[in-house]
N, C-alpha and C positions, 0 to 999 in steps of 0.2 A: 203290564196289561192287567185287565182288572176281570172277575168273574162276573158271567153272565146267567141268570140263567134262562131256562128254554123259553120260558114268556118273554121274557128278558132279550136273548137271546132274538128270538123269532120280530119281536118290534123294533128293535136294532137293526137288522137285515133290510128290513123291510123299509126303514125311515131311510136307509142309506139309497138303497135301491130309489125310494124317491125323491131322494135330495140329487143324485147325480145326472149330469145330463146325457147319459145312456139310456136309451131304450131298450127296456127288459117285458117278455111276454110268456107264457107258459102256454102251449097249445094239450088237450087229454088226447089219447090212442086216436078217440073218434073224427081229432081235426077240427074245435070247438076251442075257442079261445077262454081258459080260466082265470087267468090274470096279467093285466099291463100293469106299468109302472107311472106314477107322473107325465115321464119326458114321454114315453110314448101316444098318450093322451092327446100332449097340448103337438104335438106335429099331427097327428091324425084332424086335430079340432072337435076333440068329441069325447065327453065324458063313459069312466069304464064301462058304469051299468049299460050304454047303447052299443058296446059292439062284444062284451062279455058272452059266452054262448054262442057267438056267429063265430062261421067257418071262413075258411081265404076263398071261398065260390061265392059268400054274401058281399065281402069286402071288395073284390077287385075281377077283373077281366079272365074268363077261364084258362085262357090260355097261363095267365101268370098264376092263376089260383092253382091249376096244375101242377102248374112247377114247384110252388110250394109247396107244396103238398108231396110231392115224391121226393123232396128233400128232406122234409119230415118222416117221410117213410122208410129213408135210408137210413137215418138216424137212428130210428127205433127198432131196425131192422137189424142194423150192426153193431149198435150201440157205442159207436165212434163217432168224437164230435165231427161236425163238416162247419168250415169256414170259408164263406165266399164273399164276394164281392155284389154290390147292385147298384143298377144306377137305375134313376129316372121313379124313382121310391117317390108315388103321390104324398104330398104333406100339405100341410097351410103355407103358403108363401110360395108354391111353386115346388117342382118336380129338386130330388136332394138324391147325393151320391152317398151308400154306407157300405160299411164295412159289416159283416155278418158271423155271428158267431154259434153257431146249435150243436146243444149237448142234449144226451139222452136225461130223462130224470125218470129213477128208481124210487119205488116202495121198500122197506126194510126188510123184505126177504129178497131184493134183488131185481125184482119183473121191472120192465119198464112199462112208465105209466104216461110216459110223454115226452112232451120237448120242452124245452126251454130254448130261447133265443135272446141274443143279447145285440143289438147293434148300433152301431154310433155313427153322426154324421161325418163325412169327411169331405162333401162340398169342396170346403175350403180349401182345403191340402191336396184335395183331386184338381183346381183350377190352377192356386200357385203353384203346383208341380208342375203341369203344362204350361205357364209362363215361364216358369224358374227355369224348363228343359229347354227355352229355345235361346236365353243368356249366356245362361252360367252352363253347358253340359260340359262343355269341356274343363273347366274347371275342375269340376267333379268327379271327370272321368280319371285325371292325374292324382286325384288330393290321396296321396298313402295316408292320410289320418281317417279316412272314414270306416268305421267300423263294420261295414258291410263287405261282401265280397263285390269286386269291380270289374268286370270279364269286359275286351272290346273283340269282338269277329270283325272279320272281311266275308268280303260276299259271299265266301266261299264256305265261311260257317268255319272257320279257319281260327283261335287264340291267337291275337297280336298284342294281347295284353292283359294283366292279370295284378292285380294289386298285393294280393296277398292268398297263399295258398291254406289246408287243413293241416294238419297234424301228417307228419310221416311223409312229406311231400315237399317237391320245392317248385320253383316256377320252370324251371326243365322239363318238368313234368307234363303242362297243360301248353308253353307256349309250340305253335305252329302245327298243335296237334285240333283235329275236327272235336269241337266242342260236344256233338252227339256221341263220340268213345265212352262220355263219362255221366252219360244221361239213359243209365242200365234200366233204373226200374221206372223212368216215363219216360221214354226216348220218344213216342208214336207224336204226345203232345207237345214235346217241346219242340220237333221240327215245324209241325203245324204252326207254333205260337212265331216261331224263330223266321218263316219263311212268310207269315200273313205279315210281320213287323217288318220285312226286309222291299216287299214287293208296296204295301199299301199306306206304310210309315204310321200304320195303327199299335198303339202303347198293348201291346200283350202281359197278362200276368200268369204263372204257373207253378205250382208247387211240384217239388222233388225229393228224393234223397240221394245220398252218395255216401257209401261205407271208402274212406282209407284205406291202406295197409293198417293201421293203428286199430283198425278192426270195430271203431266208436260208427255209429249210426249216427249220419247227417240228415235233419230235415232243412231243406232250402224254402225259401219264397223270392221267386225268379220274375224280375221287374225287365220285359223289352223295351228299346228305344232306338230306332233307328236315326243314327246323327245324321246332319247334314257338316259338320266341317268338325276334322279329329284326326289330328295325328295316326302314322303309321298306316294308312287305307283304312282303318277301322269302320264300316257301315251299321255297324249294332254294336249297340253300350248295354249291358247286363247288369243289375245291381242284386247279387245274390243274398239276400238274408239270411244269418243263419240262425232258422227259429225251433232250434229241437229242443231247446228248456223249454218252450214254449208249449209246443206237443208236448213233451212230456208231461207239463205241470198241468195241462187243460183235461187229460185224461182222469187226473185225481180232484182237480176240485169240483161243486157241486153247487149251482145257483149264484148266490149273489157273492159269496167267494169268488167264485171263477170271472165274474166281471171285474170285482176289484181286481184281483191279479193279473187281470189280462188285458188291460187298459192301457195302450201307451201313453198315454199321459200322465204323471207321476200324482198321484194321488194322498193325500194325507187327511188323518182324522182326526182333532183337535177336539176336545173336554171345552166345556163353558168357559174355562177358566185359560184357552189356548192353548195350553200343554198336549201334545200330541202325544196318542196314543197308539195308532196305527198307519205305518206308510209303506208304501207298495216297491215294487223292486223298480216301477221305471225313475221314482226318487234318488235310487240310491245310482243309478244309471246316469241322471241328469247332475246328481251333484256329488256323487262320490259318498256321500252319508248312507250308511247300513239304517235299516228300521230300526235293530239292535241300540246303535247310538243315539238316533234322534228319541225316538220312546220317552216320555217325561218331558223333555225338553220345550220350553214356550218358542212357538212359532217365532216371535221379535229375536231371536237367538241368530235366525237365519236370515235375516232381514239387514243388506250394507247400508250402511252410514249414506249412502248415496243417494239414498231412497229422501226426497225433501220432507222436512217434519207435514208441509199441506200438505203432501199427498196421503202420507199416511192415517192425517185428522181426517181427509176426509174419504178413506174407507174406513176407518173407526165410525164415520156417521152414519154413509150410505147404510154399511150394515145393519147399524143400531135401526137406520127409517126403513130400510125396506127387505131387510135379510139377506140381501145379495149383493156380489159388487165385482165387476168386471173390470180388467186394466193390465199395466205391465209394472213389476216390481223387479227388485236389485237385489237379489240373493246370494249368499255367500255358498261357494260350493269348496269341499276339502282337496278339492284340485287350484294351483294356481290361476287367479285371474278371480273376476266376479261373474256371476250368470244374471241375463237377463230372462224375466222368464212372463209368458202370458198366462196370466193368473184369472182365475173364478175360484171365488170362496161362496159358497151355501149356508145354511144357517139349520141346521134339525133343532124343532119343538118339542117339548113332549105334550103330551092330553092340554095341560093346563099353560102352554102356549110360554116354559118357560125355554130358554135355552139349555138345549142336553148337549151338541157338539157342532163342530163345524167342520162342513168338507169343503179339501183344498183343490183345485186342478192346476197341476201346472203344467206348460207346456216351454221347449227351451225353444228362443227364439237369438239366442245369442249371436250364432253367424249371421243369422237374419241383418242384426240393427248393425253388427260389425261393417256387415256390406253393404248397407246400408249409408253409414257415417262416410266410408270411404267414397261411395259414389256423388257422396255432397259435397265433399274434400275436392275432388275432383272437377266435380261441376262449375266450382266457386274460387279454386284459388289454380295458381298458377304455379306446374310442376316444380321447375328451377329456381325462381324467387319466392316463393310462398305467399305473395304479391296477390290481392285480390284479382280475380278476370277479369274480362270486359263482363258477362254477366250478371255478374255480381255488384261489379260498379252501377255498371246501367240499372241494376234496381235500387241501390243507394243514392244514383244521383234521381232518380224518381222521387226516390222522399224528400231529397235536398229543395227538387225542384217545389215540390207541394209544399214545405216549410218558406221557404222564400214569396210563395204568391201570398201567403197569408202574411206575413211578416213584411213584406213590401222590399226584401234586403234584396242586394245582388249578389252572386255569385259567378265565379268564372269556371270555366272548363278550358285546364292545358294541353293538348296535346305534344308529345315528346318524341322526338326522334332522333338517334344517333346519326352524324354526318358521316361518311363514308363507311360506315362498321362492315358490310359485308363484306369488303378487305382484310378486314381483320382475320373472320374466317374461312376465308379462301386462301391466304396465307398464313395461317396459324393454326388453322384448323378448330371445329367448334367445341374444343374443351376447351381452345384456351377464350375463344368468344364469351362462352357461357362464364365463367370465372371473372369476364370483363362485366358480363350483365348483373353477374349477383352483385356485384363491388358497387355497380352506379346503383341499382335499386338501394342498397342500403346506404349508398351518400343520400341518395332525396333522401329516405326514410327521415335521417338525421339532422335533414332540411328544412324539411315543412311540419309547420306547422301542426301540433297531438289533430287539430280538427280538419288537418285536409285530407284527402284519400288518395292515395294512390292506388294505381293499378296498373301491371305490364298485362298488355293486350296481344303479344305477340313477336316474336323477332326481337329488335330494337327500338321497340314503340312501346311507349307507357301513356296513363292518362292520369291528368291529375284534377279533382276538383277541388276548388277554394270556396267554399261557403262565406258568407259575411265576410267579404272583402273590401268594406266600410273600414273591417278594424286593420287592416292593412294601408297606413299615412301614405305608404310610398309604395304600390302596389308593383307600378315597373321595377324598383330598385328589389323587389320581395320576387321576380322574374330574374332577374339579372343574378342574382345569389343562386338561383335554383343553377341556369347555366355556368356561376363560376365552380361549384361545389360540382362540376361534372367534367371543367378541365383543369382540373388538379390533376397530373399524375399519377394515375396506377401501376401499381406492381404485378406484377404477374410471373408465373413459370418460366417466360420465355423473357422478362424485360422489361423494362418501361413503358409505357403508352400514356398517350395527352389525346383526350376526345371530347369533340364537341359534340350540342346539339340544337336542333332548330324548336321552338318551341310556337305553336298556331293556337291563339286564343280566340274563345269566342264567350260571351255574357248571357247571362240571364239575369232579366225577363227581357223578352224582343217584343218590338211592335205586333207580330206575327207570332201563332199559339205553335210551340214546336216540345216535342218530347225529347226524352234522353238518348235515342237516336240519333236526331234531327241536331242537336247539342256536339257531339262528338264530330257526325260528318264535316259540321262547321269549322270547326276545331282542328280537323285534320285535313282541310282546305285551306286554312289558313296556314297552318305547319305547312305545306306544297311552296304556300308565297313564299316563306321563311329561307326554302330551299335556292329555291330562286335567286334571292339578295343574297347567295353568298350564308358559308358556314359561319354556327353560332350569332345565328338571327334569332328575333322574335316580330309574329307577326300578327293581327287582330283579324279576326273575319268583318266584312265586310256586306251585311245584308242586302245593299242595294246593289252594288257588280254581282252580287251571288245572284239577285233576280233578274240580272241579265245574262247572267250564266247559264240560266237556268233553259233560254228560249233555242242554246244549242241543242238541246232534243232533238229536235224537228227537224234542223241543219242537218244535222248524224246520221239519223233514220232515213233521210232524201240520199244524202251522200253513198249511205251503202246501197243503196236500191240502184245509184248512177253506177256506181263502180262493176255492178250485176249486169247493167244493163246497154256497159261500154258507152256512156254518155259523157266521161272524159277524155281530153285533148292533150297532147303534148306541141307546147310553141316552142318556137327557138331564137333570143335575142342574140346577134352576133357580138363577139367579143376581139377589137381590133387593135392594132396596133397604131397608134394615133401619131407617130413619128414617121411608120416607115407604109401605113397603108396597108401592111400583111394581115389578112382576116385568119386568126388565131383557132377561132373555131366557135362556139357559142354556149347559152346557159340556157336547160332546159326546163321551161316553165311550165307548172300544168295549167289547164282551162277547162271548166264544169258546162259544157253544153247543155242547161236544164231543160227538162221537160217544158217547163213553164215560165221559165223567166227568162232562157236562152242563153249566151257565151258568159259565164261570171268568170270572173280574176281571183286568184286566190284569196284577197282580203276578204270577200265574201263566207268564206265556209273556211279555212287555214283553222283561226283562230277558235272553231269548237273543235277541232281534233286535237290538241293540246288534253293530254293528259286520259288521251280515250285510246284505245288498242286498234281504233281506224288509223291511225296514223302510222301502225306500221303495214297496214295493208294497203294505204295508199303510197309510201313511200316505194313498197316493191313495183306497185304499179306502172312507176314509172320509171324504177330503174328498169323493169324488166325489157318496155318499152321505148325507152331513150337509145338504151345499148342494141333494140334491134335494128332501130333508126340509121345508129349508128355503124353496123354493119351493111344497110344497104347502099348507103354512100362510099363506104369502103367497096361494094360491089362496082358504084360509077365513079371508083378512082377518086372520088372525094374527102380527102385525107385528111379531114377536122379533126380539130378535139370537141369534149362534150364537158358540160359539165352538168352537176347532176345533183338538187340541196337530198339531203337526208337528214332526218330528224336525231336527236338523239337516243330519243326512245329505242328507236329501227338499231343503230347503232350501239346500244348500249344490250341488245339482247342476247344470247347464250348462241342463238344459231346463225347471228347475222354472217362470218366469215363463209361458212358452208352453204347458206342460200346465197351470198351474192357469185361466190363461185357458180353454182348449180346454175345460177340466170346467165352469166358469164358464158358457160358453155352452151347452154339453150340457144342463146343469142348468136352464135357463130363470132363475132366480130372481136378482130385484135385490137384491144384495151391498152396493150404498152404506149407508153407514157400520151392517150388519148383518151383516160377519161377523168376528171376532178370530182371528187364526192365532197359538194360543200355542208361545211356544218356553221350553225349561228351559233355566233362569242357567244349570244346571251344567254345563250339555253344554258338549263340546271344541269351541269354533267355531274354526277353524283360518284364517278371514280375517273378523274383524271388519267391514272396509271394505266386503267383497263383501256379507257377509250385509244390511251398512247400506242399499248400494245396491236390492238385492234388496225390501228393506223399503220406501224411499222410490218401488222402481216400481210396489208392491201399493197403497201410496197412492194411487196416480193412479187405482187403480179403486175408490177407497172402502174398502180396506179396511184395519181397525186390525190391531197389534202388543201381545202382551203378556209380557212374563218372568214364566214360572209358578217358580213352586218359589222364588220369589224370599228370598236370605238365605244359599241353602245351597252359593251356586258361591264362585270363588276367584276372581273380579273383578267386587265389582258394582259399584263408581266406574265402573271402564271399560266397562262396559255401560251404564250411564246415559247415562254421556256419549258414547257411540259409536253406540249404536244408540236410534235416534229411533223407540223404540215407544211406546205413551201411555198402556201400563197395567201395573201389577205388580204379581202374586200372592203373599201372605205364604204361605210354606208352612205345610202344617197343622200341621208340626212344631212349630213355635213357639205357633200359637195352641192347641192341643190343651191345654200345657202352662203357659199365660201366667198362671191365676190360680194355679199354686203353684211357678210358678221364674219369680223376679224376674229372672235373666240375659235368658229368654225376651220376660216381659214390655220389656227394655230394650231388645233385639234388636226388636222392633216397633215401640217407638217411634220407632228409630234409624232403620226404612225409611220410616215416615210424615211424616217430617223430612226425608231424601231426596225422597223422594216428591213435597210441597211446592216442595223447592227447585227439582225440575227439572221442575213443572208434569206430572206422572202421576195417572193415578188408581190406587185400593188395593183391589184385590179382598180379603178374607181368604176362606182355603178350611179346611176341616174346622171348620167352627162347630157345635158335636155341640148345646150347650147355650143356654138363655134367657139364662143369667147371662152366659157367652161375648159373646152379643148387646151387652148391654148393657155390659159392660164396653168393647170393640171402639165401641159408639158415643158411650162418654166419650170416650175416646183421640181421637175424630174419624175411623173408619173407618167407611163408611156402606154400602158393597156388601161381600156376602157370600155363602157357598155353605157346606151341610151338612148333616149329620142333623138340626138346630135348626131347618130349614128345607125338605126333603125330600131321599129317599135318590134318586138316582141312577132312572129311570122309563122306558120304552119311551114311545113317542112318540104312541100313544095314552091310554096313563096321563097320560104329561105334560099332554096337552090338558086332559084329567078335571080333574087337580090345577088347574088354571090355573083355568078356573070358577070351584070350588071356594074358591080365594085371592080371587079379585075376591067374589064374593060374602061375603065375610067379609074386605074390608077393614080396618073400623075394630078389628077382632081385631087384623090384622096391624100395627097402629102400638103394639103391646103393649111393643116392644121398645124405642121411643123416650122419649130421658129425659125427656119431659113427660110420660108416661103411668106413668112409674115412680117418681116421687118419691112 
């Protein structure tokens, strides 16, 4: 430190006072303002000499001039600083929250001769603290690293938590005991504060003390907050300060001393030449450095490697052009780790406008940017795989896309998905899943190409883009790699595993303007097709079916309004036995009686519930429906069977066994071996096993299994042999056309041979014709459905026709090859 003296001294003070962004004031006995500072000028908007001499009755509103004024009177009265709180302090820019510091000031025999006040904005820390309290509280409430006390009450004003106790004391002590026990010398106010926080959820502050056993005098500064969501019932979070050095030291110093020292922002005083010469205790607080050590020492000492050379050139200029310079810098502190800290440096002149020192502010903002990084971390990359997200892609492939228009290149967008994986952990359980998912994310990684992107979006689904896929000769064969390098064999805790996947392409640029959105949906409509054809496909989107896709809207939105409005039908086409005449029982078809267009057939609207969640509320529809049907006919002794299609979807869902029981019983009607739940070969069953099980539990209550549309999917070996249903429908496709395409006719034979081998029976469906008949019962196919046998009938038609059939029996063996030769 260097000697000052008192002129010396006094310009010193005085330069510091207006270099800082504190606001310092001196009011005489009479209540007459004798000196501001700078900072409190430019917030007033109005130079000393116009408010120098005026009172707080010239300056502001009586009622507050009042106030001030008996706070000043207290002061001078007791000659004990008083520190409060203000909010809504008129300045330039709008109404400012501070913090308020007044000491008495003495003449050199002792009298007081006024006040001095000191106060600083805290706006900003008053607003993020009410942001930061409705994130992070709980957070805060657990963190044992905070150096404050942390007290949590229940309503009852009850200790349910306590972080860390005084001296002479342990958490035995405070917990479940009433938090006013220990609140001797203000207890009146701190129920006040503790009870208006609890009822109105208003931030209360209060100062206290509390003496130990240890016999030391505590002063507190007691911060209310009433949680909404906190462990243990806790409804008030308490942050107790413990600020007795703080009292203590405010009662010894005097003027512009006592603002330096009592400034929580760590404060330092730097020489022309950088070398510091005075820094304040909340320095030594933020970085572990005593005043002691740093003293001498040039500022760039504390300044990390991290900090980039431009940044620092250019606070070396701003400085030099304008004497000030705001921002965040990288500080070495003598605790581990580095600090980030919010910096203002000042510039003090002297007369002849040379540089005499500079003052530092800094503020630690480390947890800040820490929780900060994490929550970016977070926002952008993907927990498990470290995999960029779908957000993050989607703004990458935004600029992919904006490079590509200007550039005229194409690029693709993959979409990825695991074929059966949620097997994996349903039976393996999801550690051993996730350990499958890191392994595939880093085969792509090791795939594609340094410039393509990947990203898991979720689950089993990744997205990949390919920019400039010009430079890709063999783009499919550059697809085909991605899929082999995914069924290679992985190892894992439990075993081997071989998995595929389906991958859904779509291109940019399109005739039609679409975002990176619009990109992906495409992408993961086409990955849908993929599924469809069978695992370890790839598929292309498709612009113009998508804009025909697209008119299912309308279908949808009609549809659910019919389903509301009971504007659907159940028919019943009879299903017979075409050798011996016995009517078997029938297949129940729905029918859309529209508002507006009148009786529609499934092909009308079927084809938009594919892949929409209508489709399994249509499907209950009619089972629930069908099976009552079917019970009333069991009422008139009418002893059909039913059959009934169900989608896969319906089929494939978590509660399908428990609803279709639930309708089951609703419905009254006995089900044993009387109802069929048909499912289509060609639909995408996405777990074979599950749908198997699903099947053998429908069993256990009587009911059969059949594959309609049978011929037209892409695995029916693995359907045969997977799923234990016991009957299979030729689609009409084939029979429509079997007496003049011999492929057809071959294709039939080829299922009645299957059929055979694995013990099934053979419906044929669309038997328009006699000749049909009989040709179908040389082949050996003896049940049948069709216009050659009745259209499709409401269910008192049905009854009629059924009569009708029995009574005209020996007719109906027309069809059998004894009656034909």
């Amino acid at each position: 430190m260097y000697d000052l003296k008192p002129s010396d001294t006094s310009f010193f003070l005085e330069s510091v006072l207006d270099s800082l962004p504190l606001c310092v004031y001196r009011i005489a006995v009479d209540g007459s303002l004798i000196y501001v500072n700078k900072a409190l000028q430019n917030l007033l908007g109005t130079d000393a000499d116009q408010i120098l001499g005026k009172t707080a009755y010239d300056l502001y509103p009586p009622a507050v001039a009042t106030r001030y004024r008996n706070d000043d009177i207290k002061v001078m009265t007791t000659g004990k600083p008083l520190h409060i709180l203000e909010h809504n302090i008129r300045a330039v820019g709008g109404a400012k929250h501070v913090e308020v510091h007044k000491t008495p000031l003495f003449d050199e025999n002792g009298d007081v001769i006024g006040v001095q006040g000191v106060f600083w904005d805290i706006s900003e820390r008053f607003i993020a603290e009410q942001e930061q309290a409705k994130n992070e509280l709980l957070l805060k409430t657990i963190s044992e690293q905070s150096p404050n006390h942390v007290i949590l009450l229940n309503e009852l004003l009850r200790i349910v938590y306590i972080n860390k106790t005084v001296e002479g004391m342990s958490n035995d002590d405070f917990l479940g005991a009433n938090y006013l026990k220990f609140e001797s010398a203000n207890r009146e106010q701190a129920r006040r504060c503790l009870l208006r926080t609890l009822t109105t959820g208003e931030i209360t502050t209060y100062q206290t003390t509390f003496t130990p056993p240890s016999g030391n005098l505590h002063y507190f500064e007691v911060i209310c907050v009433r949680l909404s969501e906190a462990p243990l019932e806790a409804k008030l979070h308490l942050t107790a300060t413990d600020i007795t050095q703080r009292i203590y030291s405010e009662q010894k110093l005097r003027q512009a001393a006592a603002v330096f020292t009592f400034a929580k922002e760590a404060i330092l005083i730097a020489d022309a030449k950088g070398k510091i010469s005075l820094a304040n205790q909340a320095f030594t607080d933020i970085t572990g450095h005593t005043p002691a050590s740093c003293t001498g020492q040039h500022i760039r000492s504390y300044l990390s490697s991290d900090n980039p050379t431009q940044l620092l050139n250019e606070v070396a200029s701003t400085i030099s052009q304008t004497g000030a310079w705001q921002g965040e810098l990288n500080i070495i502190g003598k605790r581990p780790g580095e600090l980030v800290v919010s910096a203002a440096i000042s510039t003090i002149r002297n007369d002849d406008s040379d540089v005499q020192s500079y003052v530092i502010l800094l503020s630690d903002i480390t947890r800040q940017k820490q929780h900060q990084l994490q929550l970016e971390h977070i926002a952008h990359y993907d927990a498990l795989t470290g995999l960029p997200n779908r957000y993050l892609l989607s703004n990458r492939l935004k600029d992919e896309i904006a490079n590509a228009t200007l550039t005229g290149e194409r690029l693709a967008v993959v979409y990825l998905d695991l074929d059966g994986f949620k097997s994996v952990n349903d039976h393996h359980g999801h550690s051993i899943g996730d350990q499958l998912l890191i392994k595939v994310s880093q085969r792509l990684l090791g795939t594609l190409d340094v410039h393509n992107m990947l990203a898991r979006i979720g689950g089993d689904e990744f997205l990949i883009v390919i920019p400039h896929i010009v430079t890709h000769k063999n783009i499919d064969n550059y697809y085909r790699q991605i899929l082999k390098a995914i069924s290679l064999p992985i190892h894992s805790d439990v075993g081997i595993f071989e998995l595929s996947a389906s991958l859904g392409i779509t291109y940019f640029p399109q005739e039609d303007s679409v975002d990176p959105d619009h990109l992906i949906r495409q992408a993961d409509i086409a990955m849908y097709q993929a599924k469809i054809h069978g695992k370890n496909q790839i598929a292309e989107f498709d612009p113009i079916e998508d804009k025909h896709q697209r008119g299912y809207g309308k279908i949808l939105t009609e549809l659910r309004h019919g389903i509301d409005n009971e504007e659907l039908r159940l028919y019943y086409q009879p299903k017979v036995n075409m050798k011996t005449g016995e009517i078997l029982g029938a297949e129940a078809l729905v029918r859309w009686n529209h508002r507006r267009k009148g009786l529609l057939e499934p092909e009308a609207f079927l084809g938009a519930t594919v892949e929409d969640p209508i489709a399994i509320r249509l499907d209950h529809w009619v089972l629930r429906n069908a099976l009552r049907q079917l019970q009333n006919w069991q009422v008139k002794k009418l002893h059909f069977a039913i059959s009934i299609n169900v989608s896969i979807q319906t089929l494939e869902h978590p509660d399908f066994i428990r609803i279709f029981k639930q309708l089951i019983e609703q419905s009254g009607a006995n089900v044993q071996n009387r109802v069929t739940l048909e499912i289509l070969e060609s639909s995408a069953i996405a777990d074979i096993g599950k749908v198997s099980q699903i099947i053998n539990e429908c069993s256990t209550l009587g009911i059969d299994f059949s594959l309609d549309d049978f011929g037209t999917g892409f695995s029916t070996l693995s359907f045969l042999k997977h799923l234990p249903a016991s009957e299979l429908k030729i689609d009409r496709s084939f029979v429509s056309d079997m007496l003049k395409d011999t492929d057809d006719m071959a294709i039939i034979q080829s299922i009645l041979g299957m059929a055979s081998a694995f013990s099934k029976r053979v419906v044929a469906e669309g038997v328009e014709t006699e000749k049909h008949c009989r040709e179908l019962l040389q082949l050996g196919c003896h049940v049948a459905q069709g216009f050659a046998i009745a259209r499709p009938l409401s269910a008192t038609d049905f009854e009629s026709w059924c009569m009708e059939w029995q009574q005209t029996m020996p007719m109906a063996s027309r069809f059998s090859l004894e009656t034909s030769v």
